[in-house]
C-alpha positions in Angstrom: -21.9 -12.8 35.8 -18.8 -10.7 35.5 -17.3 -13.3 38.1 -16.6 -16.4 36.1 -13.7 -14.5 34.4 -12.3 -14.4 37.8 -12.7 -18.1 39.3 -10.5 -20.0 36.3 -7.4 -18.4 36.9 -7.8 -17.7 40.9 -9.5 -21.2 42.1 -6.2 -23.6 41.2 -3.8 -21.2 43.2 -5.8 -20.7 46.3 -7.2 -24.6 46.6 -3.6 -25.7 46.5 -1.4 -22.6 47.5 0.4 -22.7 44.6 0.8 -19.1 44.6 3.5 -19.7 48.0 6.1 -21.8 46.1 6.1 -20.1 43.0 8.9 -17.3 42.3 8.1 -14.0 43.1 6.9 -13.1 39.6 4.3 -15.6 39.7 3.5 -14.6 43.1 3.3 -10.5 41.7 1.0 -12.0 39.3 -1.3 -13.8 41.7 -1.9 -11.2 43.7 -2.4 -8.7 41.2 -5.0 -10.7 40.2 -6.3 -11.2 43.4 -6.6 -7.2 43.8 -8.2 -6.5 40.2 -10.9 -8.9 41.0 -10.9 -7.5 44.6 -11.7 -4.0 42.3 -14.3 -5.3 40.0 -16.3 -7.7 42.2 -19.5 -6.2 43.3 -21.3 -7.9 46.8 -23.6 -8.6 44.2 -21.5 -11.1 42.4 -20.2 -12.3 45.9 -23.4 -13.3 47.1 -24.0 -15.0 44.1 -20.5 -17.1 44.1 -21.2 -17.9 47.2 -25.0 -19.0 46.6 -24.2 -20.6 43.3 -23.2 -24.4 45.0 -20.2 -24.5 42.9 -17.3 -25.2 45.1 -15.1 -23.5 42.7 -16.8 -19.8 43.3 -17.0 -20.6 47.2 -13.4 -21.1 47.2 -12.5 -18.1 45.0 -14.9 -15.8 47.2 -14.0 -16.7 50.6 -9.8 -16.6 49.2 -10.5 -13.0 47.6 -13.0 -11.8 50.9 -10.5 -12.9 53.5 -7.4 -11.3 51.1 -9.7 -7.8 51.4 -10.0 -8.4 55.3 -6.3 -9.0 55.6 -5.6 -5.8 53.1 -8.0 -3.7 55.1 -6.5 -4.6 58.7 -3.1 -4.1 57.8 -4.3 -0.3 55.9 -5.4 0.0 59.6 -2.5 -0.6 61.5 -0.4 1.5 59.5 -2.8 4.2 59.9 -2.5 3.6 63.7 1.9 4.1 63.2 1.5 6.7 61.4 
């Protein structure tokens, strides 16, 4: 459950945006974070954060499967420019 070392240091930021006031090094951090999970997470370990019940791991998935969905339509647009 290569997950959990994911959820701690993710779950606080996204639940309360904390991530948006911060200054922009703590914002860099976040969402390096955000993409290095985004690297390592199989859909195996999504389907089980999102079947474990734990609030904490359905935040943390939905935050880092929407953040992919964002990254992956904005890589499409700029395709379409260029």
């Amino acid at each position: 459950m290569e997950y959990y070392s994911y959820i701690q240091p993710l779950y606080l930021n996204v639940l309360s945006g904390n991530f948006l006031g911060g200054n922009c090094k703590n914002v860099d951090a976040f969402i390096e974070s955000t993409k290095l999970a985004i690297d390592k997470l199989t859909d195996r370990d999504f389907i089980q954060m999102y079947s474990s019940g734990n609030w904490r791991e359905l935040i943390t998935a939905s935050w880092l499967q929407h953040f992919l969905m964002l990254c992956n339509t904005i890589s499409k647009g700029i395709n379409i420019i260029f």
